[in-house]
C-alpha beads as a LAMMPS data file, in Angstrom:
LAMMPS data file: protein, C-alpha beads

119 atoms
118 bonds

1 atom types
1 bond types

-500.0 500.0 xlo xhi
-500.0 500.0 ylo yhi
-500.0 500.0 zlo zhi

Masses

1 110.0

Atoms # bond

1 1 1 0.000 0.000 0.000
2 1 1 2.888 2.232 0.987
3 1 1 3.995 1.778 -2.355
4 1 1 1.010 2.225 -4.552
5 1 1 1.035 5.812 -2.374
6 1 1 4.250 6.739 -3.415
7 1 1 3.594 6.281 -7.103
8 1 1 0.656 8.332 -7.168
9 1 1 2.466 10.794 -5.216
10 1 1 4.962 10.905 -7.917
11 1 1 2.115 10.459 -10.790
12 1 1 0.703 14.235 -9.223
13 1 1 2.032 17.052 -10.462
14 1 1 3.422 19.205 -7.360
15 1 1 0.623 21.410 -6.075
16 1 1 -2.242 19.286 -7.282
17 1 1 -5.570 18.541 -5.025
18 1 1 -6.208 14.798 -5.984
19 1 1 -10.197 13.527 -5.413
20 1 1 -11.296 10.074 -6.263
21 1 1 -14.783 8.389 -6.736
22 1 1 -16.254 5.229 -6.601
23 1 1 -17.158 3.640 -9.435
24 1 1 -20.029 4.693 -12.052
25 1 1 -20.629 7.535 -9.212
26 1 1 -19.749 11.362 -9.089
27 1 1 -21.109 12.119 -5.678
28 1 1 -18.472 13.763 -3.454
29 1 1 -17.329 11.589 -0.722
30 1 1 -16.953 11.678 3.140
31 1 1 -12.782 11.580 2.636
32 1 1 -13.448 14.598 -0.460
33 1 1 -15.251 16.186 0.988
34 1 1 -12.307 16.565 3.863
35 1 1 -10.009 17.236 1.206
36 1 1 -12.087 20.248 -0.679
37 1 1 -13.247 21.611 2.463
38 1 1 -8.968 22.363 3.592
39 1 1 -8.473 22.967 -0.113
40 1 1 -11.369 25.592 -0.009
41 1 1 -10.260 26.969 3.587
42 1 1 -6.186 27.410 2.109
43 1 1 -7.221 28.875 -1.323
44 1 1 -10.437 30.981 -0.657
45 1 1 -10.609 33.714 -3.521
46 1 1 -7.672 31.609 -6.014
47 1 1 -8.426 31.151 -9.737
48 1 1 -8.131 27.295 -9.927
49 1 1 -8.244 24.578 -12.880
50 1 1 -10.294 21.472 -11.972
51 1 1 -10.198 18.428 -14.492
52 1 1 -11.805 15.553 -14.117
53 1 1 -10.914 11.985 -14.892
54 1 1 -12.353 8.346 -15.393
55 1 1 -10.889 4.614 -15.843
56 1 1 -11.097 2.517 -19.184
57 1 1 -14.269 0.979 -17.842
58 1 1 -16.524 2.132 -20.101
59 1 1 -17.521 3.602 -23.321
60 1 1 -14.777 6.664 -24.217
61 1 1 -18.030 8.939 -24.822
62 1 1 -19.427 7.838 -21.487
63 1 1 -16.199 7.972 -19.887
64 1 1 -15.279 11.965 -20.849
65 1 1 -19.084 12.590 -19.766
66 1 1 -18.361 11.382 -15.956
67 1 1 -15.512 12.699 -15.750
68 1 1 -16.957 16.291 -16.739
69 1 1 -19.631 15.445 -14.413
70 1 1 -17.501 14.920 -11.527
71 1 1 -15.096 18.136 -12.192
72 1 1 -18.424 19.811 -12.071
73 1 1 -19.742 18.392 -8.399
74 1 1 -16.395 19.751 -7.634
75 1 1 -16.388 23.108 -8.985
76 1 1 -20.462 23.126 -7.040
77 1 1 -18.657 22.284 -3.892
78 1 1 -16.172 24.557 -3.698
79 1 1 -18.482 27.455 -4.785
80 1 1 -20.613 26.695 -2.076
81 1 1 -17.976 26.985 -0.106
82 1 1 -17.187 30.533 -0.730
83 1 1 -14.748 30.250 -3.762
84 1 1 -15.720 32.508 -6.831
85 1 1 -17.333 30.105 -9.652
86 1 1 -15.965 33.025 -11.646
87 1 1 -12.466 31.875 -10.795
88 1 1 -12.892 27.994 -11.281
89 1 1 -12.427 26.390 -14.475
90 1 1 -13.768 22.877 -15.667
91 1 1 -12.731 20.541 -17.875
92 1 1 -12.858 16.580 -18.474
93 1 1 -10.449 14.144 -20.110
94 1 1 -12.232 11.286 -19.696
95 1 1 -9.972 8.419 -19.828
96 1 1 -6.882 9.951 -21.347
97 1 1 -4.955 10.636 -19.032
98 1 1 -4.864 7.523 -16.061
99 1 1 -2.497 7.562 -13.225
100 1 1 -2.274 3.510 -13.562
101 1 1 -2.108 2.361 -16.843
102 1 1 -4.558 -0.153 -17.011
103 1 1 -6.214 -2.602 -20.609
104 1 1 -9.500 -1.265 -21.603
105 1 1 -12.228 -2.311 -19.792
106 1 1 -10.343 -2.601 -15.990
107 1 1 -12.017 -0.035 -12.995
108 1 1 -9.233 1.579 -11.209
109 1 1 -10.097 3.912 -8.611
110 1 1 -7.074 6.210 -9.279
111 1 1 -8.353 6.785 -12.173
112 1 1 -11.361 8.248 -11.730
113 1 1 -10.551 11.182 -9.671
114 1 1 -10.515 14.962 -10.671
115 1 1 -7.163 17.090 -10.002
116 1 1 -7.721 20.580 -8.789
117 1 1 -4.367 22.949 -9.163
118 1 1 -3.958 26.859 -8.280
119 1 1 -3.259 28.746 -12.067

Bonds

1 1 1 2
2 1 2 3
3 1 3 4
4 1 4 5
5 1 5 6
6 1 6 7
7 1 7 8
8 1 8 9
9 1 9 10
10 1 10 11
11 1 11 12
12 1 12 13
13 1 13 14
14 1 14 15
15 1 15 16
16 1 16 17
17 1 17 18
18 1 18 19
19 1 19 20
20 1 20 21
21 1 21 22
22 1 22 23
23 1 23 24
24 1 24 25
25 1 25 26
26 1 26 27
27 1 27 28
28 1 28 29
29 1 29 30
30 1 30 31
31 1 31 32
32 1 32 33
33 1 33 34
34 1 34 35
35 1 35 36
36 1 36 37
37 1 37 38
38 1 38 39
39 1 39 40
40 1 40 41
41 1 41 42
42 1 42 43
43 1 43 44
44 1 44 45
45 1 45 46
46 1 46 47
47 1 47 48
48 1 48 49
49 1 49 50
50 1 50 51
51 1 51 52
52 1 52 53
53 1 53 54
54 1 54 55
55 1 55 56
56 1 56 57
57 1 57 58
58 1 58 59
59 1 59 60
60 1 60 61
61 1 61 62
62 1 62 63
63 1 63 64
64 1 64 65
65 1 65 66
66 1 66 67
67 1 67 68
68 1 68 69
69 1 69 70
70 1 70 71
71 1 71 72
72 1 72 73
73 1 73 74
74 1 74 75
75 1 75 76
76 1 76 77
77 1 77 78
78 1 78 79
79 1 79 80
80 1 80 81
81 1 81 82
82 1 82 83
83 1 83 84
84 1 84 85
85 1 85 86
86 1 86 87
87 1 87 88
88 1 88 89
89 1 89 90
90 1 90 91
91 1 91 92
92 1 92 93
93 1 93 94
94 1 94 95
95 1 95 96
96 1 96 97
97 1 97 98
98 1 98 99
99 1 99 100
100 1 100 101
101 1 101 102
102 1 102 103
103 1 103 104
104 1 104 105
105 1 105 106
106 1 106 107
107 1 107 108
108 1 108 109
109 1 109 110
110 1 110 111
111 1 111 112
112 1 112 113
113 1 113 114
114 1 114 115
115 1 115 116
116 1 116 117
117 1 117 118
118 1 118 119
């Protein structure tokens, strides 16, 4: 596990707020919600860049849709709490960019996550 941790560390560019969701979902989590809420608190008025992500577990079409979806509930969340929806911006690149490279078809949790970074 240690391990696994320390590759995704290195996988993140420097500076980057790292999410993940459960699969087929984009509902913020318990743990995310943690991890906006300090992000929110430490960057309050910032102009930020949120993509979102997704595994190879689906169709490509599907897959850039969820992950747009879940940048979204992120951008929501951290507009309600207090950051400037002016100052966010969204994208989604579906599954083109994984953390673990993985063959069509495989779930894998750090993949479907959305990266939020200070620009």
């Amino acid at each position: 596990m240690i391990v696994a941790a320390l590759l995704l560390q290195a996988a993140v560019p420097e500076g980057t707020t790292v999410v993940f969701f459960d699969w087929g979902k984009s509902e913020i989590s318990r743990d995310a919600a943690a991890t906006l809420d300090a992000f929110a608190a430490a960057n309050g008025g910032a102009a930020v860049t949120i993509v979102g992500h997704s595994d190879r577990s689906g169709p490509e079409a599907a897959n850039r849709r969820s992950s747009l979806e879940r940048a979204r509930m992120v951008a929501d969340y951290l507009a309600g709490k207090g950051m400037p929806r002016s100052a966010i911006s969204v994208s989604g690149a579906g599954e083109s960019q994984p953390l673990i490279a993985t063959a069509d078809g495989v779930r894998e949790v750090h993949n479907r996550r959305v990266e939020i970074r200070r620009r």
